[in-house]
C-alpha positions as a Markdown table, in Angstrom:
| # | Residue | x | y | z |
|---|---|---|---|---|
| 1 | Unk | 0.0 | 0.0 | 0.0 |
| 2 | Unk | 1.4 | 3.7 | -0.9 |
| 3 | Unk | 2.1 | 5.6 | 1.6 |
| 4 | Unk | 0.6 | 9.3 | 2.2 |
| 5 | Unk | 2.4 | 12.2 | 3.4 |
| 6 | Unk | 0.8 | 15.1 | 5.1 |
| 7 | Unk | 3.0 | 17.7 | 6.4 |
| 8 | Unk | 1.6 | 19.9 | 9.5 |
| 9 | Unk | 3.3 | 22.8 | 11.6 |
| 10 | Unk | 5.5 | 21.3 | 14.6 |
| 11 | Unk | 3.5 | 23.5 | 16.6 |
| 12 | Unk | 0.1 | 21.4 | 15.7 |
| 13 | Unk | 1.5 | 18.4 | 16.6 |
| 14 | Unk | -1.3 | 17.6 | 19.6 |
| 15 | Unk | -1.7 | 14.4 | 22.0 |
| 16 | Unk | -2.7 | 11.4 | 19.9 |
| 17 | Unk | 0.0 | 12.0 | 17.2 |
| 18 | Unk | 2.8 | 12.9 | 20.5 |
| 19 | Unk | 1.2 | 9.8 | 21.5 |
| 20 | Unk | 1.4 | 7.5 | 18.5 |
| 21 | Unk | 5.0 | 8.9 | 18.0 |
| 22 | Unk | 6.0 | 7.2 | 21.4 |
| 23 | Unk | 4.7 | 3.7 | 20.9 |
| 24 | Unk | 7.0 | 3.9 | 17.6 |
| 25 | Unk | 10.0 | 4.9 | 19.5 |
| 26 | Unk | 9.2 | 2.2 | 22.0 |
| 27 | Unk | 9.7 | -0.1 | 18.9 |
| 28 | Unk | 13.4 | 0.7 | 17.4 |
| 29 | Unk | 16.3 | 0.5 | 20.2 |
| 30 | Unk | 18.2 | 3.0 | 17.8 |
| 31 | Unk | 16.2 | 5.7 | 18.3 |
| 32 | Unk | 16.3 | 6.2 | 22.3 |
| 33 | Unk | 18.6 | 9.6 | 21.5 |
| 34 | Unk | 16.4 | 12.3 | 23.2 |
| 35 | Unk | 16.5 | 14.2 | 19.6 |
| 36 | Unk | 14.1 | 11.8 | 18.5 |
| 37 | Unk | 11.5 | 12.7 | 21.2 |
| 38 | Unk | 8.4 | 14.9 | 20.5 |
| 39 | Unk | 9.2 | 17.0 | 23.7 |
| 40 | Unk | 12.4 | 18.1 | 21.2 |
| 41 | Unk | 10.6 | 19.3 | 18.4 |
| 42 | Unk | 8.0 | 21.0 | 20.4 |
| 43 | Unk | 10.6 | 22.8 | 21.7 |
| 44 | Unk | 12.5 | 23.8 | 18.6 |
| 45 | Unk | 8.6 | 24.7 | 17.4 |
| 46 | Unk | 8.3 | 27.2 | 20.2 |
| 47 | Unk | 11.3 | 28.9 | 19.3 |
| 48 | Unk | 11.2 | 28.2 | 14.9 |
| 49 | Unk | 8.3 | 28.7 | 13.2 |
| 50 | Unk | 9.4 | 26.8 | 10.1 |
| 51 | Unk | 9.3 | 23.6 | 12.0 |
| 52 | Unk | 7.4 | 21.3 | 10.0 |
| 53 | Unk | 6.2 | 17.4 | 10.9 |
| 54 | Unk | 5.6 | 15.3 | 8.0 |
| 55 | Unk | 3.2 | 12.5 | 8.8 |
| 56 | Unk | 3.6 | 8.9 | 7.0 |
| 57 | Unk | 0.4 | 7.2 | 7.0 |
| 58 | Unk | -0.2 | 3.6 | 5.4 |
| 59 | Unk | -4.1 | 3.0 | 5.2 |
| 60 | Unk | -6.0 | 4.9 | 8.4 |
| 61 | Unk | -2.6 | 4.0 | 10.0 |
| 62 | Unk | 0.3 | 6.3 | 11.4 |
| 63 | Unk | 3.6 | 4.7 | 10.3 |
| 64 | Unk | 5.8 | 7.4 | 10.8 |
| 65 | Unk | 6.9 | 11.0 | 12.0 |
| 66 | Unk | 9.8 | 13.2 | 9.9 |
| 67 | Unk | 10.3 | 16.7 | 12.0 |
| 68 | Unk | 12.1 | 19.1 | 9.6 |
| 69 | Unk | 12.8 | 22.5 | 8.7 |
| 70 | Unk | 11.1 | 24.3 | 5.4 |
| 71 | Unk | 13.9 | 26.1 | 4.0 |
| 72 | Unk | 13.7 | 28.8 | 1.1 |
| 73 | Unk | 14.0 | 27.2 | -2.4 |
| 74 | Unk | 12.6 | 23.6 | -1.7 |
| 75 | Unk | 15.2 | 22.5 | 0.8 |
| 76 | Unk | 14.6 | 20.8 | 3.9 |
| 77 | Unk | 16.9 | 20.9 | 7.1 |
| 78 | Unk | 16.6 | 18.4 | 10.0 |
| 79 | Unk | 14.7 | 19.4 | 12.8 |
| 80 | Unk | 17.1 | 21.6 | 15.4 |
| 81 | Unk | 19.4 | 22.7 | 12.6 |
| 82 | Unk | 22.9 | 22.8 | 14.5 |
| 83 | Unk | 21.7 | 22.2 | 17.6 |
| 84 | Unk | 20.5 | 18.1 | 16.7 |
| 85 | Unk | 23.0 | 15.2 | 16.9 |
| 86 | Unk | 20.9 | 12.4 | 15.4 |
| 87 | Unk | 18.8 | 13.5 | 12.5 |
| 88 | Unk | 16.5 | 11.1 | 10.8 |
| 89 | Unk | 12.8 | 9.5 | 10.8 |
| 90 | Unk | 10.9 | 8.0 | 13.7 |
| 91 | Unk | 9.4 | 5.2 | 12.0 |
| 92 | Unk | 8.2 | 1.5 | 12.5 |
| 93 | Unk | 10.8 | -0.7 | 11.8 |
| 94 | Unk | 11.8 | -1.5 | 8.2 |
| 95 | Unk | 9.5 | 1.1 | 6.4 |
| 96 | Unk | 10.3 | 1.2 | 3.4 |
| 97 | Unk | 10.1 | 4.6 | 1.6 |
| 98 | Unk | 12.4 | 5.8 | -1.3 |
| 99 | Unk | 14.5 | 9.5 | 0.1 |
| 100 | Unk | 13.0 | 11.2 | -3.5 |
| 101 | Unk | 9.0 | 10.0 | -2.2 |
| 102 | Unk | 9.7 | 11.2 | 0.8 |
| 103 | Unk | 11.0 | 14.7 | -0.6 |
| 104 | Unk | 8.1 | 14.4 | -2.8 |
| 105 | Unk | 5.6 | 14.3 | -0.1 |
| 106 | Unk | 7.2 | 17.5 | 1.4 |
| 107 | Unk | 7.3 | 19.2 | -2.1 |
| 108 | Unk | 10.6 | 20.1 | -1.9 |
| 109 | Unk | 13.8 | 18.9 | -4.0 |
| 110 | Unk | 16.4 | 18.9 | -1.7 |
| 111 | Unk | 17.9 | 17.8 | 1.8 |
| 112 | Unk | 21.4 | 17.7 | 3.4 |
| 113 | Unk | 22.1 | 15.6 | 6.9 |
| 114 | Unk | 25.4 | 15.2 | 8.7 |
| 115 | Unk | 24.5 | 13.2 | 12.0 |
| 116 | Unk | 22.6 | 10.4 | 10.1 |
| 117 | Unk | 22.8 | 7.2 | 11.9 |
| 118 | Unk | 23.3 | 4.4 | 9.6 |
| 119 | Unk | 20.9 | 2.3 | 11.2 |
| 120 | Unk | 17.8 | 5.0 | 9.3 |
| 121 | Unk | 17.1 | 2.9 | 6.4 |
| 122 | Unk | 15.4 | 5.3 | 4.3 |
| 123 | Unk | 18.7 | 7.8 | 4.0 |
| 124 | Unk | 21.5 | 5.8 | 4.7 |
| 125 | Unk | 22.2 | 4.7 | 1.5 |
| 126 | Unk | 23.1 | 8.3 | 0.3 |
| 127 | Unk | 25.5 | 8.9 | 3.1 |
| 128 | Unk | 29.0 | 10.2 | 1.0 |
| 129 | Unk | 31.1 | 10.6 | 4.2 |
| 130 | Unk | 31.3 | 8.6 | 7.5 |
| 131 | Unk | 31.4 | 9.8 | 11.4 |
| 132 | Unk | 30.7 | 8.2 | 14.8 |
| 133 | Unk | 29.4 | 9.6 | 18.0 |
| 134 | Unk | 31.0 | 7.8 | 20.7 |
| 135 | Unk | 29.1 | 6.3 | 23.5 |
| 136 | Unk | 29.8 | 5.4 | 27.6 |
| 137 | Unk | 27.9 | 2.2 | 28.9 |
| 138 | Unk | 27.4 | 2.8 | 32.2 |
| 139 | Unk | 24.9 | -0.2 | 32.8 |
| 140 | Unk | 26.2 | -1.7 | 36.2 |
| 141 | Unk | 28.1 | 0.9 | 38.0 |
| 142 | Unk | 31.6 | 2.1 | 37.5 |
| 143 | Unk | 32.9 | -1.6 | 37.7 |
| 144 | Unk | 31.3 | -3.2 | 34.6 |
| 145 | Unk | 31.8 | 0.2 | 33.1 |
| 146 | Unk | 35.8 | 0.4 | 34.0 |
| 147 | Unk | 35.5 | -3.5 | 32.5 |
| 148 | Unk | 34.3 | -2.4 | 29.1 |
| 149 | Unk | 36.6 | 0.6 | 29.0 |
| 150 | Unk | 39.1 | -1.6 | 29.3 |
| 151 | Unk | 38.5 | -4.5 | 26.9 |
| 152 | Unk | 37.5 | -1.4 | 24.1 |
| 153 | Unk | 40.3 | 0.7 | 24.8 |
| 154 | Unk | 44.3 | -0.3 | 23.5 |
| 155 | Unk | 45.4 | 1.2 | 26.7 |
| 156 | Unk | 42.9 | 0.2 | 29.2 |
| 157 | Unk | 41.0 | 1.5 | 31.4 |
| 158 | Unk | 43.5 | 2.5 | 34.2 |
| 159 | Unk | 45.0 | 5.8 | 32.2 |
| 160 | Unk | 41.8 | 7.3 | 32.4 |
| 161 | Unk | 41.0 | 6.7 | 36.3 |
| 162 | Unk | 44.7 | 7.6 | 37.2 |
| 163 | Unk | 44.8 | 10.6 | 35.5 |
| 164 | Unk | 41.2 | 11.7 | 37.2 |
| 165 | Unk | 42.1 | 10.9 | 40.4 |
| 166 | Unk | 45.2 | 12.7 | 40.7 |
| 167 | Unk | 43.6 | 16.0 | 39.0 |
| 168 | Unk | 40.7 | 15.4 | 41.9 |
| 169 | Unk | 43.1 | 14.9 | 44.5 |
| 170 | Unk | 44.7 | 18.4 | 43.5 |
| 171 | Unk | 42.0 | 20.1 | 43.0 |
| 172 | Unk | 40.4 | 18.9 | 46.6 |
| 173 | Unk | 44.1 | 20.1 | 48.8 |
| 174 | Unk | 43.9 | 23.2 | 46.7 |
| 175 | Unk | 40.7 | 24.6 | 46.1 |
| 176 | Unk | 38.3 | 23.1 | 48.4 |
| 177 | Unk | 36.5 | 19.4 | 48.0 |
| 178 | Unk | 34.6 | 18.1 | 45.1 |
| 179 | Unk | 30.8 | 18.0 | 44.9 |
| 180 | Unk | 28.8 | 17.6 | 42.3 |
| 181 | Unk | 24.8 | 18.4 | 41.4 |
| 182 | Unk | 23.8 | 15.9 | 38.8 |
| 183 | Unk | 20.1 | 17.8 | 38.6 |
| 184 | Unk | 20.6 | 21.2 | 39.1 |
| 185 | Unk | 18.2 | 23.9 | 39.2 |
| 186 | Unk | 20.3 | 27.1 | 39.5 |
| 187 | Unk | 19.7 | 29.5 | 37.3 |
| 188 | Unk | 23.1 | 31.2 | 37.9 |
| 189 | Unk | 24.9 | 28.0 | 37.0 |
| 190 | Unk | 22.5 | 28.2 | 33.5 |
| 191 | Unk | 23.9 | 31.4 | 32.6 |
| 192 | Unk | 27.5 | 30.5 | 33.9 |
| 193 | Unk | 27.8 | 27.8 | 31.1 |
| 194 | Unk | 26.1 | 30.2 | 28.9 |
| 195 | Unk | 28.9 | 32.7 | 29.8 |
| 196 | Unk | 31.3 | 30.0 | 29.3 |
| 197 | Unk | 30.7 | 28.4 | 26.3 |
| 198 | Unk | 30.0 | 31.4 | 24.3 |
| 199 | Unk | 33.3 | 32.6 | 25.1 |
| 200 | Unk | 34.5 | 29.2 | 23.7 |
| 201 | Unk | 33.3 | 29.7 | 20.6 |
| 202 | Unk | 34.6 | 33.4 | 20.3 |
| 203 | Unk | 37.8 | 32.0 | 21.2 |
| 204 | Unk | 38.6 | 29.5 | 18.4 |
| 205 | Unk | 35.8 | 30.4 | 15.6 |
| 206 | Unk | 34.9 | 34.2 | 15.8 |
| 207 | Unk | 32.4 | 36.1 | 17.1 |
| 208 | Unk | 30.4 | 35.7 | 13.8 |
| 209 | Unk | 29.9 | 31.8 | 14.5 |
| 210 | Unk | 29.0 | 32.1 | 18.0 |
| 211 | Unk | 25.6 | 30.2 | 18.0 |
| 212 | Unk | 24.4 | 32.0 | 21.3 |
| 213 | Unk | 24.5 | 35.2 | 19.7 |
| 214 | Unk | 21.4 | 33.5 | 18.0 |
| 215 | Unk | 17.7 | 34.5 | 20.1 |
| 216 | Unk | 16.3 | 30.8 | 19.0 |
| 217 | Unk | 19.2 | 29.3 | 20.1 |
| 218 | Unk | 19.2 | 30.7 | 23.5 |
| 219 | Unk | 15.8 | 30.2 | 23.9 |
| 220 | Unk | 15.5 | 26.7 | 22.8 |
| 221 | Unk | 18.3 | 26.1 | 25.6 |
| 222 | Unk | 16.4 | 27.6 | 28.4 |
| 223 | Unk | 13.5 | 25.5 | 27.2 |
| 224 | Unk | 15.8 | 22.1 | 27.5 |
| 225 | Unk | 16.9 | 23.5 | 30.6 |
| 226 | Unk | 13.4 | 24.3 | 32.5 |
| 227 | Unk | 12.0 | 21.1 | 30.5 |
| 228 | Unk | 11.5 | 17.9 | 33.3 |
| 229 | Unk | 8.6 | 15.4 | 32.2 |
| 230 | Unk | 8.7 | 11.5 | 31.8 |
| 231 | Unk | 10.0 | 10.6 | 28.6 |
| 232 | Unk | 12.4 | 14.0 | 28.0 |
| 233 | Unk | 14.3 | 16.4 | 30.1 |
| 234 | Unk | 17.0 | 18.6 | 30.1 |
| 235 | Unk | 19.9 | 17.9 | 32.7 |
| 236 | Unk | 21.8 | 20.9 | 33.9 |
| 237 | Unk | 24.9 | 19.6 | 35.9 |
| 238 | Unk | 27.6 | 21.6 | 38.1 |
| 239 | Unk | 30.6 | 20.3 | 39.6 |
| 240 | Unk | 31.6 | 22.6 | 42.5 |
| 241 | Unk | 34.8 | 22.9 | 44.6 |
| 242 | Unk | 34.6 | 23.7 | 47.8 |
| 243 | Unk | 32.1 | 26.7 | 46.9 |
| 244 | Unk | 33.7 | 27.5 | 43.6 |
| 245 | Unk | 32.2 | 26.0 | 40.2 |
| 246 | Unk | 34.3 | 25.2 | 38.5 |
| 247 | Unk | 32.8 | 23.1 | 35.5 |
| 248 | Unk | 28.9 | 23.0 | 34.3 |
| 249 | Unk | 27.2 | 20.8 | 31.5 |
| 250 | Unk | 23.7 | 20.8 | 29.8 |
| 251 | Unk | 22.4 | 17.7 | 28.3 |
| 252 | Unk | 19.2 | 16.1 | 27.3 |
| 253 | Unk | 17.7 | 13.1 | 28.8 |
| 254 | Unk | 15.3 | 10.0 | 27.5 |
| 255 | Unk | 15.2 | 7.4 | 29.7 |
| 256 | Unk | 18.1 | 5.8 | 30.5 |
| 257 | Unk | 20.2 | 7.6 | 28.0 |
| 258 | Unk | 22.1 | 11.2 | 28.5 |
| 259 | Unk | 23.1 | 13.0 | 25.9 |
| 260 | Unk | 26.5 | 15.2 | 26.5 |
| 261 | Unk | 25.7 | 18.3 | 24.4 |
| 262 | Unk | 27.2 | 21.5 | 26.2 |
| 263 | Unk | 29.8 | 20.8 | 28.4 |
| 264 | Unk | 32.2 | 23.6 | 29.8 |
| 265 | Unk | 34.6 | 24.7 | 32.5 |
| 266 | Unk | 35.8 | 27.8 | 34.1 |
| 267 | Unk | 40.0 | 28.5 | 32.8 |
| 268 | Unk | 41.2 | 29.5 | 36.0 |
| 269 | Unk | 40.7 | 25.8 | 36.9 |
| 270 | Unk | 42.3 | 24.3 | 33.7 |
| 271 | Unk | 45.2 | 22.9 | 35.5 |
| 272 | Unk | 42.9 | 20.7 | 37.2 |
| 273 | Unk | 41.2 | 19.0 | 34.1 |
| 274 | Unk | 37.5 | 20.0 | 35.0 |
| 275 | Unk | 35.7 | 18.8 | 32.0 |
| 276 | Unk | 36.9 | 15.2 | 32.9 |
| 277 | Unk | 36.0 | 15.6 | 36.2 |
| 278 | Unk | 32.8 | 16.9 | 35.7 |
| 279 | Unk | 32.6 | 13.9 | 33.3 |
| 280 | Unk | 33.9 | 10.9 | 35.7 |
| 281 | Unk | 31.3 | 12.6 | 38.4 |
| 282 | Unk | 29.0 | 12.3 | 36.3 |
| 283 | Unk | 29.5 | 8.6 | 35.0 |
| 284 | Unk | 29.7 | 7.7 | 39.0 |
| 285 | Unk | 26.2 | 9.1 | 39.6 |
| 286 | Unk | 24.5 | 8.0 | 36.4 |
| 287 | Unk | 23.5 | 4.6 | 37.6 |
| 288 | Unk | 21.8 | 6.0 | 40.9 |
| 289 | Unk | 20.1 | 8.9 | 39.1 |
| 290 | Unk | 18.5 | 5.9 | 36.4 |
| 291 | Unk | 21.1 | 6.9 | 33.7 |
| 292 | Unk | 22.9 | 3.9 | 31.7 |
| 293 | Unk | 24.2 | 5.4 | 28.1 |
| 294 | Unk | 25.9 | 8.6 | 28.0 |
| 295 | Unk | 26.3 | 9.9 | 24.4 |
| 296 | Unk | 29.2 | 12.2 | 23.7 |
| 297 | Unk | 27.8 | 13.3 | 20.5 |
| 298 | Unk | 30.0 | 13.5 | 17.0 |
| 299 | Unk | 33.8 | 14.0 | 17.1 |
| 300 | Unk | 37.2 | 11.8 | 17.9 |
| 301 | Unk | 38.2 | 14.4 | 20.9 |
| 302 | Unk | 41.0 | 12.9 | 22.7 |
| 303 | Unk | 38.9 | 12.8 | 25.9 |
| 304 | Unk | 36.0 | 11.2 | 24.2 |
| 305 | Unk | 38.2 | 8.6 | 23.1 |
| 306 | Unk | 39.2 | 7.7 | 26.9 |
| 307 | Unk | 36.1 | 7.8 | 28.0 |
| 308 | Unk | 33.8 | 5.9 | 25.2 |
| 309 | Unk | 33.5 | 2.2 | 25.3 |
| 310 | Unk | 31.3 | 2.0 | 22.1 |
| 311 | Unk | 30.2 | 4.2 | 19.5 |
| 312 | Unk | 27.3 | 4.9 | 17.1 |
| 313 | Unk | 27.9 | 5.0 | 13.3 |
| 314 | Unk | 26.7 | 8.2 | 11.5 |
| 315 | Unk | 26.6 | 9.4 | 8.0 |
| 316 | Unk | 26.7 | 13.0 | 6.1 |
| 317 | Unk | 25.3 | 13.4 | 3.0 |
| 318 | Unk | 22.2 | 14.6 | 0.6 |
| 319 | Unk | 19.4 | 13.8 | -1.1 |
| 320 | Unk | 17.5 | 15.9 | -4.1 |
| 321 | Unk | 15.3 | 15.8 | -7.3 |
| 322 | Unk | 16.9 | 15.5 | -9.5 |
| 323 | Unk | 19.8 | 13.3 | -7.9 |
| 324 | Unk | 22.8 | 14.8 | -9.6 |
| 325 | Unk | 22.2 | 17.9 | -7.3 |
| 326 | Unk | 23.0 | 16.0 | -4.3 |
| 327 | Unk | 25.7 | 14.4 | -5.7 |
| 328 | Unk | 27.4 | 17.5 | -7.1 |
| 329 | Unk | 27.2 | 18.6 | -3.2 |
| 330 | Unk | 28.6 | 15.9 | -1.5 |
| 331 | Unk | 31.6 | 16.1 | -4.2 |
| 332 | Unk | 32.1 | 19.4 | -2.3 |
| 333 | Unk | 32.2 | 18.5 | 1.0 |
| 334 | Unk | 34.5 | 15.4 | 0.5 |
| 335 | Unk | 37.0 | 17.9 | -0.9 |
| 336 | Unk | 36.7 | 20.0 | 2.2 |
| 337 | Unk | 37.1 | 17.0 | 4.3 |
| 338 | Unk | 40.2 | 15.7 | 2.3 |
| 339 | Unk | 41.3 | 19.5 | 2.5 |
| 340 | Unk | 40.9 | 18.9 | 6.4 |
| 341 | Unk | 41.9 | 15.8 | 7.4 |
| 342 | Unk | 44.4 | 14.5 | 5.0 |
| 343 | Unk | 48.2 | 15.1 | 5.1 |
| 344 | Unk | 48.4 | 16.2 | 0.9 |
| 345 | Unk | 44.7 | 18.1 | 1.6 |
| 346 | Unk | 46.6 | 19.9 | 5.0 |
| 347 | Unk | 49.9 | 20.7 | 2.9 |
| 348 | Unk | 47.7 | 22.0 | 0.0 |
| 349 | Unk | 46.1 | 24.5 | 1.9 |
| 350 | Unk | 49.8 | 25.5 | 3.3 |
| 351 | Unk | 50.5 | 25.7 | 0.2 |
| 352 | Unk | 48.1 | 28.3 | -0.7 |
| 353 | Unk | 48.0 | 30.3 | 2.0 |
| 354 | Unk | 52.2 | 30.6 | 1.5 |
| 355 | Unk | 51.8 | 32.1 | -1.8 |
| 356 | Unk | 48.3 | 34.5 | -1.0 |
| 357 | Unk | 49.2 | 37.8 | -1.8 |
| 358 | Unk | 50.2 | 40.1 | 1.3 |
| 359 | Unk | 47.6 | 42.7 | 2.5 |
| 360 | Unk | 49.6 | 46.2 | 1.3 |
């Protein structure tokens, strides 16, 4: 049986569909990522109003959910723009549904991804370029965790717990003693990571590229922070010592599984490694608070390698109408990886910059 396509305003999406939406997540273990959840894209709906659901409907049955963006000349954009990690359909499991019906069914011609996991059927198979967000089991407590980091990791586990435990023994005979608030409702400690991460991102991309000059942005992060309910939450975390803080994180939450999404520390205490503090603190509490899964979101960051025991395969690339579009695209962006990440791409660029003309 075809399937139909209806596409409503994020903003309309009421009980029964929230509802129906939930018993599909409950079916597909790859999609417990809080991104998935309605809660998210009634948020970014609050704050966007070119949030867009389409609804997949086979017969008088709902199938599926695909939260987007409407962008200006026919081109889609996952739901959250910059600010979602794992982009995608919430369907039942093995749908079938070509990328062009689906663009079809929104009436527009073109779509870019690049934190696809591999596991969405429907898109997969026009991911170009390949990524993984790594992942911390936590299931068990800290031992079975410290056993997995150490049967995943060429090193072992004991590099990682060393190295914490002498930056917390530091930190604790010369600042004051660790504690951390896995929940915490402070609204100073919001606008401290606010402060802080900004500031990171004026630091080492510009001013220009600072996402929390952005109104939506901000807002849709005060939403995740203020948001508590059942199924999706934000988790605003502070690591304090003695009475100083000294390192703050806000993630979202579904279930068992935490995603790391804006995690940040205060310089002065750099010496100390904060961020893996706040991190190992963190992992400790997770299995009291209900928490077994922390995501760390896309990127091979030396301390996301120490930490992750696992990881999640993602793909980047694009679908259009016609296909060459896409294609010609992706062409693009392999360059600018292979200009990135490659020795010849890296000496290329060196290359060019050597021989730029100088300003007069």
């Amino acid at each position: 049986m075809a399937l139909k396509i209806s596409v409503i305003a994020a903003s309309e999406l009421d009980d029964g569909l929230a509802g129906r939406w939930q018993e599909l997540l409950a079916l597909r273990q790859d999609l417990r990522s809080p991104f998935y959840q309605p809660g998210f894209t009634r948020l970014i709906a609050a704050a966007l109003p070119d949030a867009r659901i389409a609804v997949l409907e086979s017969g008088s049955r709902v199938v599926g959910f695909f939260p987007h963006h409407r962008e200006p000349w026919a081109r889609l954009s996952p739901i959250g723009r910059r600010l979602n990690d794992y982009q995608g359909l919430v369907t039942e499991p093995g749908l079938a549904l070509p990328a062009s019906e689906l663009l079809r069914g929104c009436n527009a011609r073109y779509m870019a991804f690049d934190h696809l996991p591999l596991s969405q059927e429907q898109l997969a198979g026009h991911a170009r370029l390949r990524s993984a967000s790594p992942v911390m089991e936590l299931e068990g407590g800290m031992t079975a965790y410290r056993a997995r980091l150490g049967a995943a990791s060429k090193k072992g586990a004991a590099g990682i717990f060393q190295s914490v435990g002498n930056a917390r023994r530091r930190i604790e005979r010369q600042i004051g003693p660790l504690r951390l608030a896995l929940q915490c409702h402070d609204p100073a400690v919001y606008e401290r990571l606010v402060q802080l991460k900004s500031a990171q991102f004026v630091r080492t991309v510009g001013a220009r590229q600072d996402p929390f000059a952005l109104p939506w942005f901000n807002q849709v992060l005060r939403s995740v922070m203020e948001t508590d309910t059942p199924g999706f939450a934000g988790q605003l975390s502070a690591l304090f010592a003695g009475d100083r803080l000294v390192a703050c994180h806000l993630g979202l939450r579904s279930g068992p599984v935490c995603h790391i999404w804006f995690i940040t520390y205060d310089h002065e205490f750099s010496a100390y490694s904060p961020g893996l503090l706040l991190l190992m603190a963190m992992a400790e509490a997770a299995p009291s608070a209900g928490l077994g899964l922390f995501d760390l979101g896309r990127g091979d960051q030396l301390y996301k390698q120490r930490f992750q025991t696992g990881t999640v395969p993602l793909g980047q690339g694009a679908v259009s109408r016609p296909a060459w579009l896409a294609e010609a695209a992706m062409a693009q962006q392999a360059r600018k990886q292979w200009l990135k990440t490659t020795i010849l791409g890296r000496a290329w660029r060196a290359r060019k910059t050597l021989f730029q003309p100088r300003p007069q």
